[in-house]
C-alpha positions in Angstrom: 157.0 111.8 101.3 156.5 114.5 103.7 155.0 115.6 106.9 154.3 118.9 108.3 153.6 120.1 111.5 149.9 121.6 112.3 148.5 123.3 115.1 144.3 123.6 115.7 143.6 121.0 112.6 145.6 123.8 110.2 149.1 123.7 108.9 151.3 126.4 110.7 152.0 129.5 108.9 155.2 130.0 107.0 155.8 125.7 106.3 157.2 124.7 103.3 155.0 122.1 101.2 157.0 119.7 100.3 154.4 117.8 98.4 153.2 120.7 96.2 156.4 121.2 95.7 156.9 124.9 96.5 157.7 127.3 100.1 154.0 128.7 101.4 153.9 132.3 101.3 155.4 134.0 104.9 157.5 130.7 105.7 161.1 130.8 106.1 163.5 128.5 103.9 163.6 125.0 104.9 162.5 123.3 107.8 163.9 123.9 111.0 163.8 123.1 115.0 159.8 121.9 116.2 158.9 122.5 112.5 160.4 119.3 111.2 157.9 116.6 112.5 159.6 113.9 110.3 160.5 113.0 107.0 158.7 110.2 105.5 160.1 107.2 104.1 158.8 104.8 101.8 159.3 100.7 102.7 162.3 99.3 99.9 160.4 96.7 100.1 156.7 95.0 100.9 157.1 93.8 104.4 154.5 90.6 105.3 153.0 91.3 108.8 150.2 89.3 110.3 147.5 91.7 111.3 145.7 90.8 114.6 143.4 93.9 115.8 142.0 94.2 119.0 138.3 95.3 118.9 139.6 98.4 120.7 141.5 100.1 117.7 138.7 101.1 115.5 138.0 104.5 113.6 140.5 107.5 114.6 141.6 105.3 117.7 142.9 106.6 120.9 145.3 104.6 123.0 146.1 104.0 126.7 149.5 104.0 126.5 151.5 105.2 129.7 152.6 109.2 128.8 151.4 108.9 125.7 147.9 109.9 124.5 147.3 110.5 120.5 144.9 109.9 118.0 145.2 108.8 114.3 143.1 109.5 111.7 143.8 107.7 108.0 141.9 108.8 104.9 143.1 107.4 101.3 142.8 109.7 98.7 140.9 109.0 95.7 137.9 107.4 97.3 140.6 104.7 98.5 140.8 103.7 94.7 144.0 101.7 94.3 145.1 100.9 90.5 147.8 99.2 89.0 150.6 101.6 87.6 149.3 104.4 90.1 150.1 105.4 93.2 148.4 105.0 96.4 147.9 107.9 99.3 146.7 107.7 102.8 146.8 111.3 104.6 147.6 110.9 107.9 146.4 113.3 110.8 148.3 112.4 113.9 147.6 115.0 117.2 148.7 115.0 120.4 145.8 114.7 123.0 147.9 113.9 126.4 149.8 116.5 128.7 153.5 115.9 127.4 155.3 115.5 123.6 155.1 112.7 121.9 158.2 110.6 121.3 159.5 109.8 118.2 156.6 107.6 116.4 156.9 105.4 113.6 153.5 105.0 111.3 153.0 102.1 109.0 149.9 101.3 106.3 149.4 98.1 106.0 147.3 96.5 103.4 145.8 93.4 102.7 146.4 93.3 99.1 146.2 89.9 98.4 142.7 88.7 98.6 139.4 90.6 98.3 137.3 90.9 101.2 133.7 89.8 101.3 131.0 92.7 102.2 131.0 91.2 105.9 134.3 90.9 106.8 134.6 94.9 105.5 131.9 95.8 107.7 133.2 93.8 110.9 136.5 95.3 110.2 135.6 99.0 110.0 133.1 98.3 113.2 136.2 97.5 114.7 136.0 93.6 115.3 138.5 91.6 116.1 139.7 89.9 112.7 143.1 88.1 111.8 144.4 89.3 108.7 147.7 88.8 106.2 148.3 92.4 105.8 151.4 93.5 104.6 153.5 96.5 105.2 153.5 98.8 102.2 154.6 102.4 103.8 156.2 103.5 106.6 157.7 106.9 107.9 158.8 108.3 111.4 157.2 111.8 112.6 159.3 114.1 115.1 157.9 114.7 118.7 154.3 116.2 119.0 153.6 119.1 121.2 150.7 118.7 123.7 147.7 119.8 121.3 149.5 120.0 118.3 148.7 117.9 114.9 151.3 116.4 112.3 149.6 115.7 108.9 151.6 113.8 106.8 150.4 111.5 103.6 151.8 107.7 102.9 152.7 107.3 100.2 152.7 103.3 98.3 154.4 104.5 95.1 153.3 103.1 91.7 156.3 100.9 91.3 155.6 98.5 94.0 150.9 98.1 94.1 149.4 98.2 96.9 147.5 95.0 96.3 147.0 92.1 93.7 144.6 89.7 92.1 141.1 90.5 91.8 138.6 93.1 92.0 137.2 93.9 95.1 137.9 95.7 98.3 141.1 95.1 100.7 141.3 96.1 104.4 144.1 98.4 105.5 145.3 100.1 108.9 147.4 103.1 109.8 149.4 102.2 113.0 151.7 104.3 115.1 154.0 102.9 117.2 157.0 104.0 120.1 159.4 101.5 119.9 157.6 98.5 120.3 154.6 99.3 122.2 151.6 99.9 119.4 150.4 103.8 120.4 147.1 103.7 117.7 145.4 102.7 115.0 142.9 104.0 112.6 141.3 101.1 110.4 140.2 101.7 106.5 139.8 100.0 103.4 141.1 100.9 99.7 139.4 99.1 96.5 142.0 97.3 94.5 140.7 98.1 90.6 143.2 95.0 87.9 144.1 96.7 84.6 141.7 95.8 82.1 138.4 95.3 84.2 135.4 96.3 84.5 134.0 96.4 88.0 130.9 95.2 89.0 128.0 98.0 90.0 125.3 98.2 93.1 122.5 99.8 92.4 122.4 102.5 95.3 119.9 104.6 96.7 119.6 106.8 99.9 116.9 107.4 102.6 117.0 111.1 104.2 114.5 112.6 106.5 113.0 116.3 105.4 112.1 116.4 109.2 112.9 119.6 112.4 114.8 117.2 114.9 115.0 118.3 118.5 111.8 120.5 118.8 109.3 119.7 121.7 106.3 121.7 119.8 103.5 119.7 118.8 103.1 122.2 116.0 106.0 124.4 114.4 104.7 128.2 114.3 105.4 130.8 112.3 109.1 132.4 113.8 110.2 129.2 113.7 109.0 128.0 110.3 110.3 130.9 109.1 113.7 130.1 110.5 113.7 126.8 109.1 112.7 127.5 105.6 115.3 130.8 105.0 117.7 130.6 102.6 120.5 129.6 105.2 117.5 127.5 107.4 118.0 124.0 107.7 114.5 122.6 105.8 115.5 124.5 103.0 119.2 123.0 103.3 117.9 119.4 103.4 115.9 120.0 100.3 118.9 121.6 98.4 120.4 118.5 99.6 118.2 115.8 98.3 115.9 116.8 95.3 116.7 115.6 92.6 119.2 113.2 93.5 118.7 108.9 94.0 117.3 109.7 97.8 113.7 108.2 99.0 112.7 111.4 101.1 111.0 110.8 104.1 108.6 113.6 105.0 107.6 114.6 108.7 103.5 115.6 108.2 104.4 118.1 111.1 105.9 120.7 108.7 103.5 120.2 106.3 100.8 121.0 108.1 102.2 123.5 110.3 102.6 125.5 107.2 99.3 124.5 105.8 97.3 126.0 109.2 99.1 129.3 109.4 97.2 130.1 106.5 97.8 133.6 105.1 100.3 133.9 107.9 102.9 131.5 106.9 106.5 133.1 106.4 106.7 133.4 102.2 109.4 131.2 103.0 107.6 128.4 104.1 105.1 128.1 101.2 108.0 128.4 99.1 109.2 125.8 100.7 105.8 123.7 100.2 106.2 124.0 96.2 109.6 123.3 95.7 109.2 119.9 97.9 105.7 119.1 95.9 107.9 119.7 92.5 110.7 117.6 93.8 111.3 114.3 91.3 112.7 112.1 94.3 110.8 108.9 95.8 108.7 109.7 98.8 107.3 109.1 102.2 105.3 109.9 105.3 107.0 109.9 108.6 104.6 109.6 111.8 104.3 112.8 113.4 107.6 114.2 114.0 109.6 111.0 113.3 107.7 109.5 116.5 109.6 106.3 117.5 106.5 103.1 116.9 109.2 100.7 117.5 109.7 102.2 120.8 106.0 102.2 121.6 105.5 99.1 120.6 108.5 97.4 122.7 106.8 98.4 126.0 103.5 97.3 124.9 101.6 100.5 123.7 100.0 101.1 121.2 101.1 103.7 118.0 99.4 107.1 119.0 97.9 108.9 116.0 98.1 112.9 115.9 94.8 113.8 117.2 93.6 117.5 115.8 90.1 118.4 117.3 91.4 120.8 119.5 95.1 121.8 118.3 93.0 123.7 115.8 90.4 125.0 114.8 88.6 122.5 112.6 86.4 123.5 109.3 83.3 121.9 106.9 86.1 121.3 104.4 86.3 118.4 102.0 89.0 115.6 102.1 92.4 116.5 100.8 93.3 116.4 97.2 96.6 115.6 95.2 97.7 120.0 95.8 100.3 120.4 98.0 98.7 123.8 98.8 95.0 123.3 99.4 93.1 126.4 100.5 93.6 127.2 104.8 89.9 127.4 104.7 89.4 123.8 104.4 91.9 122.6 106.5 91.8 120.6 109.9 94.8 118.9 111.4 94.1 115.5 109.4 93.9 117.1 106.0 96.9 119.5 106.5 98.8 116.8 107.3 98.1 114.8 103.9 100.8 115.0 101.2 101.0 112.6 98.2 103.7 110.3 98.3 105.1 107.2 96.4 104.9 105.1 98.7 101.9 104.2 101.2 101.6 102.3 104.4 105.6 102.2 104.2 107.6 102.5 107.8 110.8 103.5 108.1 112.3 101.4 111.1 115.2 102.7 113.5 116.9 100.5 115.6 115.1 98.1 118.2 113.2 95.7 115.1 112.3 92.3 116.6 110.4 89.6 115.9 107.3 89.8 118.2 107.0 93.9 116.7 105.7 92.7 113.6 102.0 92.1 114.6 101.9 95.3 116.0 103.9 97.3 113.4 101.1 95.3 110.9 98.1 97.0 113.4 99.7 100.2 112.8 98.6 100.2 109.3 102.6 99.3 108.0 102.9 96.7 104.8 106.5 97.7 104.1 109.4 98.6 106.5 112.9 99.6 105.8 114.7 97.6 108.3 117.7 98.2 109.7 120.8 95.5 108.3 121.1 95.1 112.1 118.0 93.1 112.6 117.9 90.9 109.9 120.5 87.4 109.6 120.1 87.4 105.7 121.6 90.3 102.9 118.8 90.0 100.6 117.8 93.7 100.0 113.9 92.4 99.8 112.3 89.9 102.6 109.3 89.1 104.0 108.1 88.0 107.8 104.6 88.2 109.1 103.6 89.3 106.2 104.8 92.1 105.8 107.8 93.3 103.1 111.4 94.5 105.0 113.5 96.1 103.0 117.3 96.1 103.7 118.6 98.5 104.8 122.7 98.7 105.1 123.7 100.1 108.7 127.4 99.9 107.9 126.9 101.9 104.7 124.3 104.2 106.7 127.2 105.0 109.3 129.4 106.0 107.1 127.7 108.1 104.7 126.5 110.1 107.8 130.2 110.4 108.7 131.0 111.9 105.6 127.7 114.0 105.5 128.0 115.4 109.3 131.9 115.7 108.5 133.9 118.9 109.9 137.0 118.4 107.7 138.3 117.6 104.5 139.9 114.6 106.2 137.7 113.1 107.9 134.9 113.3 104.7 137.6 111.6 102.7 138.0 108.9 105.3 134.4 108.2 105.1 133.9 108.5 101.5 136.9 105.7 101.0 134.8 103.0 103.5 131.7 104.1 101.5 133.5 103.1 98.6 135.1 100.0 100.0 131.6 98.6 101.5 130.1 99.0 98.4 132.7 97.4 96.4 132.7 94.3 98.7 128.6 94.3 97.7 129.1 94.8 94.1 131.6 91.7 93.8 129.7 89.5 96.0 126.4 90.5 94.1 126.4 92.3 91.3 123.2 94.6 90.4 122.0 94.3 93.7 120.2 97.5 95.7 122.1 99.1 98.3 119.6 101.2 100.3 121.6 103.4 102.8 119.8 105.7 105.6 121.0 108.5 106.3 120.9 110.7 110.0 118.0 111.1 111.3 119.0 113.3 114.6 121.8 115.4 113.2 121.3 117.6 110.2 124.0 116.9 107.8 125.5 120.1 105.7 123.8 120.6 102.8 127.1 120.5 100.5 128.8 117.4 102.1 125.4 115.8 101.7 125.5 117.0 97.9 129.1 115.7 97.8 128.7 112.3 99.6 125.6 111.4 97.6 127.7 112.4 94.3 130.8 110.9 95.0 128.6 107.8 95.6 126.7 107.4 92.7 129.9 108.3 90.9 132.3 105.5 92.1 132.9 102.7 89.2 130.8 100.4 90.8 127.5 102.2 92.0 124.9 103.7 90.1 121.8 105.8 91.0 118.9 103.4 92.0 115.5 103.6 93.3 113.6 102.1 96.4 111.1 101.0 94.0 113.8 98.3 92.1 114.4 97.0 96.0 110.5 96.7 96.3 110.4 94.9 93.1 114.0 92.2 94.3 112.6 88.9 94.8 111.8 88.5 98.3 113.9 85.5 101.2 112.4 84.5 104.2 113.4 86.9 106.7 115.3 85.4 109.9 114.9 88.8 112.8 117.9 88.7 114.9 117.3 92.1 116.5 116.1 93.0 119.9 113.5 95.5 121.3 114.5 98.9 122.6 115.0 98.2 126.4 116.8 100.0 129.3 116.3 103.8 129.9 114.7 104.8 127.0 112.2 101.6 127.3 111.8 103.1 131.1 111.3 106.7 129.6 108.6 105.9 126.6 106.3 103.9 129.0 106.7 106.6 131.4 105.5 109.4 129.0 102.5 107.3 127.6 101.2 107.0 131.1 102.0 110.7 131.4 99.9 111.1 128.3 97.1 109.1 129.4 96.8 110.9 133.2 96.4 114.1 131.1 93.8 112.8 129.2 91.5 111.5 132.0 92.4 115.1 134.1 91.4 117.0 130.7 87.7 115.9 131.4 87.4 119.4 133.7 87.9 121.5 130.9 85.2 122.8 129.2 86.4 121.8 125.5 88.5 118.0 126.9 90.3 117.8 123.4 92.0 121.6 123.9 94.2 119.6 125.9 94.3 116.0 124.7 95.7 116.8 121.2 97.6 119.3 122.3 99.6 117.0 124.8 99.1 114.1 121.9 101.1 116.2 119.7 103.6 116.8 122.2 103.9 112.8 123.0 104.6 112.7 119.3 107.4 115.4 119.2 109.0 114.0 122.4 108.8 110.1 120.8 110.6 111.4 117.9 114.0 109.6 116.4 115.6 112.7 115.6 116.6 113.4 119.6 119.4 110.9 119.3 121.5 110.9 122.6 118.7 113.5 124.2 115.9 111.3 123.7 115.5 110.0 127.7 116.1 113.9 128.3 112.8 114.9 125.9 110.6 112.3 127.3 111.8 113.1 130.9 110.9 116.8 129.9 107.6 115.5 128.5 106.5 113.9 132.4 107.6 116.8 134.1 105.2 119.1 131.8 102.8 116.5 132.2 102.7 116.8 136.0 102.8 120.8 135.8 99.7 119.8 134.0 97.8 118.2 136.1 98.6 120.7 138.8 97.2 123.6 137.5 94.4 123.9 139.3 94.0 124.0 142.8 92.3 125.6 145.8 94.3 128.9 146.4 95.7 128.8 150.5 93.8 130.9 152.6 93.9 132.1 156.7 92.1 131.0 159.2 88.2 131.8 158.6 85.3 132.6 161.5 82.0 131.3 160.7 79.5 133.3 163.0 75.6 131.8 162.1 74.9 128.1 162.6 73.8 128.2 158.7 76.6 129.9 156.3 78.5 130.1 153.0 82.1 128.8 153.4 84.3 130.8 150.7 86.5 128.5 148.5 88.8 130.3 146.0 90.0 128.3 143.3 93.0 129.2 141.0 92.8 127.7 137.2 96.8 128.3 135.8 95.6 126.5 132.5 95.2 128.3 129.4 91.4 127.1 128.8 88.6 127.2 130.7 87.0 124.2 133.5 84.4 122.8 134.9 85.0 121.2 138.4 83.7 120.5 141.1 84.6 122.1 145.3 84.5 119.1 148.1 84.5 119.9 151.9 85.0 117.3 154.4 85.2 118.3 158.1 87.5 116.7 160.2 84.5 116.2 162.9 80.8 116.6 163.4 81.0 120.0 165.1 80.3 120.7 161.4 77.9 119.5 158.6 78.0 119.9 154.8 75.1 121.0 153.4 75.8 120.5 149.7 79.3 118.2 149.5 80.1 119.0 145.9 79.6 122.7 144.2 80.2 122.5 140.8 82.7 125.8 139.8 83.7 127.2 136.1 86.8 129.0 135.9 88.0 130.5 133.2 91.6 130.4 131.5 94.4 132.2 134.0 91.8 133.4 136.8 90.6 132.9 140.0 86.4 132.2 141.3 84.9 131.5 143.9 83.0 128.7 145.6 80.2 129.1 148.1 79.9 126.2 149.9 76.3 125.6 152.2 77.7 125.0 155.8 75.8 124.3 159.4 77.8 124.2 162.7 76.5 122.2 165.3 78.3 123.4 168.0 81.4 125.9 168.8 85.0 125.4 168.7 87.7 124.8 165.8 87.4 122.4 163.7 89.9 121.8 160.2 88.9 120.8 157.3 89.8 119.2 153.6 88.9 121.2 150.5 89.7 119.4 147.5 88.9 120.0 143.5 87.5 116.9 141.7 86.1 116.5 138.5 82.6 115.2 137.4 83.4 112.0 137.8 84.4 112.4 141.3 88.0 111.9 140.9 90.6 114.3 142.6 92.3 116.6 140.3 94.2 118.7 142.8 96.1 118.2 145.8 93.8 118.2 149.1 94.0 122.0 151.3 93.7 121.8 154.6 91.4 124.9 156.4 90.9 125.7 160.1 87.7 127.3 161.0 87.0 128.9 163.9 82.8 128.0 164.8 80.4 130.4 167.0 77.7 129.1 166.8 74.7 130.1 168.5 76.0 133.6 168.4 74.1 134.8 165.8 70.9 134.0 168.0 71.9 136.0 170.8 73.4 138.5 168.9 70.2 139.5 167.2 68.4 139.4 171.3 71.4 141.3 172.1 70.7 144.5 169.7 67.3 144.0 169.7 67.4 144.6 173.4 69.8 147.5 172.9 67.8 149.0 170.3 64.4 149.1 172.9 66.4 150.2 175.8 67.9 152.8 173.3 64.0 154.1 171.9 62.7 153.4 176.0 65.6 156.3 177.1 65.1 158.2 174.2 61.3 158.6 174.4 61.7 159.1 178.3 64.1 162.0 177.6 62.1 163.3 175.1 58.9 163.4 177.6 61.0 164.8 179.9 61.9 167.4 178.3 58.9 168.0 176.8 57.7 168.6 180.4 60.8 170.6 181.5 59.5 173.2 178.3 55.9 173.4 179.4 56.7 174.0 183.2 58.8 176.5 181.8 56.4 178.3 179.9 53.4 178.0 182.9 56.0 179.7 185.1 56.8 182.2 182.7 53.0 183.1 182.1 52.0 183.3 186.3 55.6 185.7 186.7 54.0 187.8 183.9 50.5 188.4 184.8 51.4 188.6 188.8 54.0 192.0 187.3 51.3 193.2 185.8 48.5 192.8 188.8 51.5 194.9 190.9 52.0 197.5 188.6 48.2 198.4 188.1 48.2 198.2 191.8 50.9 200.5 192.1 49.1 202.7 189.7 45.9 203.1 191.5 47.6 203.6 194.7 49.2 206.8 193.6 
């Protein structure tokens, strides 16, 4: 056996591979100085050790040792297929995740080899459960000192002379330990399937359940940059169908896409419609989701009620008919409901995530549900088919489900291979304990899974001695068990967060009376409820629904009176100005109320209905008297027809004269007499001034002439 030393998840440059056999190109010869991790070395002999582990050493465990800090991840080769005459590999990745080298560790496999384990035993194994086992040593090696960051990768080997395991078919728990004299360091658990000469393995009828869904999107409806985005070539819609078609996978469609495409009409990406065709020519099994994989379970565990997609006013709504059986119906005859239709295999079917219970069923019945898939988790019994309340659950496996998301979401060779091997191993337990039986596994909802390690898990699947390609229809059609519902409703912060946004939801519909079209706003936000209820958040989930309420009240707080100063009312009878400020993208209808802190003023008309439109201001004149001067403050609120406040109240000082307006008229009017009085009296005046003027110029004129005839006669 060998080892050699990697950094970054990559073997170093320039290492010799011992197990190919031959010196990689740029290396030196041999091994030398931090190179060498450690030579392997096989056991001369199988070793019996009683296995006892702790619940804390499960997949690619970490430990707390003092100093030392690595992790350990195992992943037989071969799908973990162990045969007689063959022999039997486990790659090792060992890495350094503390502040200081490693010492000197010694690895072991240990395998249970002599007794099959039943499907679950397998499962509480790999979960990590604490389970005593007679495992017995069957390869050991020692690896060098690890560098703080650095990885050894090194494969142990359990050669062909000494088999790993004996007796019947079936699959037999293992563990990859590492260990520093003798304090255990970590573990990494697996399982290998022991395959006798001469047999013929049982099979499991397997079939998958993947989402065609847009995870972690807040839009109520998908437009067309982002549509276009998804459905490319490299987009992720178009890598979940390249994925699925054609393959033993129910496919679980999200209405949202379809219709989002549907609506743009002539301006869907080419993409996107091409998109639309190859999924209506796809062979697979399918379903509806709810709207954006919208979590009912959820809904229902804090007493709500489903919410259906609502489409009045997310669109524009036609006269045409009812959908039909093509996938691309013309946009002219499309409203919200009918874009969202698609034919499927399977009506009235729910696909369940976690938080199944007991008192849901009524509910999930009300919703219009006859058959959920139901997560392994929440049911006592293994029968793939069982009825409660009646209503048909289908089984399916969350151990299986786990680890074929592993291996579909994986980021290495490794860690697929790990995965694939407790795929294998889970359904080889199910296969020996009951042959021909359907194994339905569900697949990640909230992280998309690479399109060719979902090609690769699905294949090596179906392609493992003991599964074959199956259908949800052959679970439908399993005799049906009593169901026994062990699971428990979602509670804790993402219970606190769904009842949170449904109340959000419902304020917003009882504010969106003021708007002149209500359901521009109430399917809009409906839409939005749906996106932020959906499955495919994961871990974010609280975050979207927390993002949801705070929209919600941003909302609800768009419209307001805009501040003003301090304003002077003159006359005893006036029009008090009220501006108010509509931030919503549609038009409303409300109503401006004015309530006076005293009597020094009285409301003439309390309630004067305003319409502003979409992103603008306008003006309300409300009728006003004051009694009697002074200042007096008042409260100007917004309220809708019903009377209920829709805005935060303003407050508005006013300074009253009144009275003033009175004498104020007296005032000029006596200035304006005094003004024609002095005017007239200096226009008389001077009238008189001119005609004195001209008398006196008349008498100096004829007197000169009386003196100069005088003069004249004299001489």
């Amino acid at each position: 056996m060998s080892a050699e030393r990697v950094r970054g998840g990559r073997r170093a440059p320039g290492t010799l591979d011992h197990a190919a056999g031959h010196r990689r190109p740029g290396g030196r010869r041999g091994l030398r100085g931090p190179l060498v991790v450690g030579l392997l070395a096989l056991s001369a002999a199988l070793t019996s050790t009683p296995l006892l582990a702790p619940a804390g050493l499960a997949a690619a465990a970490t430990t707390t040792a003092t100093e030392t800090r690595i992790t350990l991840l195992a992943a037989p080769s071969a799908s973990g297929i162990a045969r007689p005459g063959e022999p039997l590999s486990v790659r090792v990745t060992v890495t350094n995740t503390g502040q200081e080298a490693t010492p000197e560790l010694a690895l072991a496999l240990a395998i249970e080899g002599a007794r099959p384990s039943a499907p679950d035993r397998v499962e509480q194994w790999l979960a990590g459960s604490t389970i005593e086992s007679d495992a017995r040593t069957a390869s050991t090696a020692t690896i060098s000192p690890i560098e703080p960051g650095a990885s050894a990768v090194l494969d142990l080997i359990v050669p062909a002379s000494r088999p790993a395991a004996s007796g019947a078919f079936g699959a037999r728990l293992a563990v990859v330990r590492a260990t520093a004299g003798d304090e255990l360091i970590a573990a990494d658990r697996t399982a290998v399937v022991w395959v006798p000469t001469g047999s013929t393995p049982p099979s499991a009828r397997t079939v998958f359940i993947a989402p065609i869904s847009t995870p972690g999107i807040a839009d109520g409806l998908l437009d067309a940059e982002t549509l276009a985005a998804l459905t490319a070539e490299a987009g992720d819609l178009h890598r979940q169908l390249d994925a699925v078609a054609g393959r033993p996978v129910l496919v679980a469609i999200d209405p949202r896409v379809v219709a989002s495409i549907r609506l743009l009409g002539a301006d869907a990406p080419a993409s996107a419609l091409a998109f639309l065709e190859r999924l209506a020519a796809m062979p697979n099994e399918t379903t509806l989701l709810p709207w954006a994989d919208a979590d009912a379970l959820g809904v229902l565990a804090v007493g709500g009620r489903v919410p259906e997609p609502e489409g009045a006013g997310a669109v524009a709504p036609t006269d045409g008919e009812g959908a039909s059986d093509d996938p691309e119906p013309s946009p002219s005859a499309l409203d919200l409901a009918t874009a969202a239709e698609w034919p499927t295999t399977f009506d009235e079917l729910l696909w369940a995530g976690d938080g199944l219970s007991a008192d849901l069923l009524s509910g999930i019945a009300d919703a219009g549900a006859r058959t959920v898939i139901a997560p392994s988790t929440a049911l006592e019994g293994r029968e793939v088919s069982q009825t409660a309340a009646g209503l048909r659950l289908i089984r399916a496996d969350a151990a299986l489900g786990a680890v074929a998301r592993d291996a579909s979401t994986a980021m290495s060779q490794q860690r697929f291979d790990r995965a694939v091997a407790q795929v294998s191993a889970l359904l080889a337990a199910q296969a020996a304990a009951d042959p021909q039986s359907v194994a339905v596994i569900p697949l990640s909802r909230d992280v998309l899974p690479s399109s060719d390690r979902l090609i690769d898990t699905i294949g090596r699947t179906v392609s493992l001695p003991w599964s074959t390609a199956g259908t949800l229809a052959e679970a439908v059609a399993e005799p049906s068990a009593d169901a026994a519902i062990t699971g428990a409703a979602a509670s804790g912060a993402r219970a606190d967060a769904i009842e949170a946004a449904l109340a959000a939801e419902s304020a917003d519909r009882a504010f969106a009376a003021v708007a002149v079209e209500p359901t521009a706003i109430t399917d809009v936000r409906r839409l939005e409820l749906l996106a932020a209820l959906s499955q495919g958040w994961g871990d974010r989930s609280v975050d979207a629904l927390t993002a949801f309420v705070e929209a919600s009240a941003r909302l609800r707080s768009g419209i307001r009176v805009a501040e003003s100063s301090a304003i002077t009312l003159l006359a005893d009878r006036a029009s008090l100005p009220v501006t108010v400020q509509n931030d919503l993208d549609v038009p409303v209808r409300v109503f401006v109320r004015v309530e006076p802190d005293t009597t020094q003023l009285r409301v003439l008309d309390p309630r004067v209905e305003v319409l502003v439109e979409p992103r603008s201001q306008t003006r309300a004149v409300v009728p006003v008297e004051s009694l009697t001067n002074g200042r007096v403050d008042i409260t100007v609120t917004v309220q809708d027809g019903s009377g209920t406040r829709i805005s935060e109240p303003t407050r508005v000082s006013l300074n009253l004269l009144a009275g003033w307006e009175t004498a104020g008229t007296i005032t000029v009017g006596i200035a304006v007499v005094v003004l024609l009085v002095v005017g007239i009296s200096r226009d008389i005046r001077k009238r008189r001034q001119q005609s004195a003027g001209e008398t006196g110029r008349a008498e100096t004129s004829t007197l000169e002439t009386s003196t100069a005839e005088s003069n004249g006669t004299e001489r």
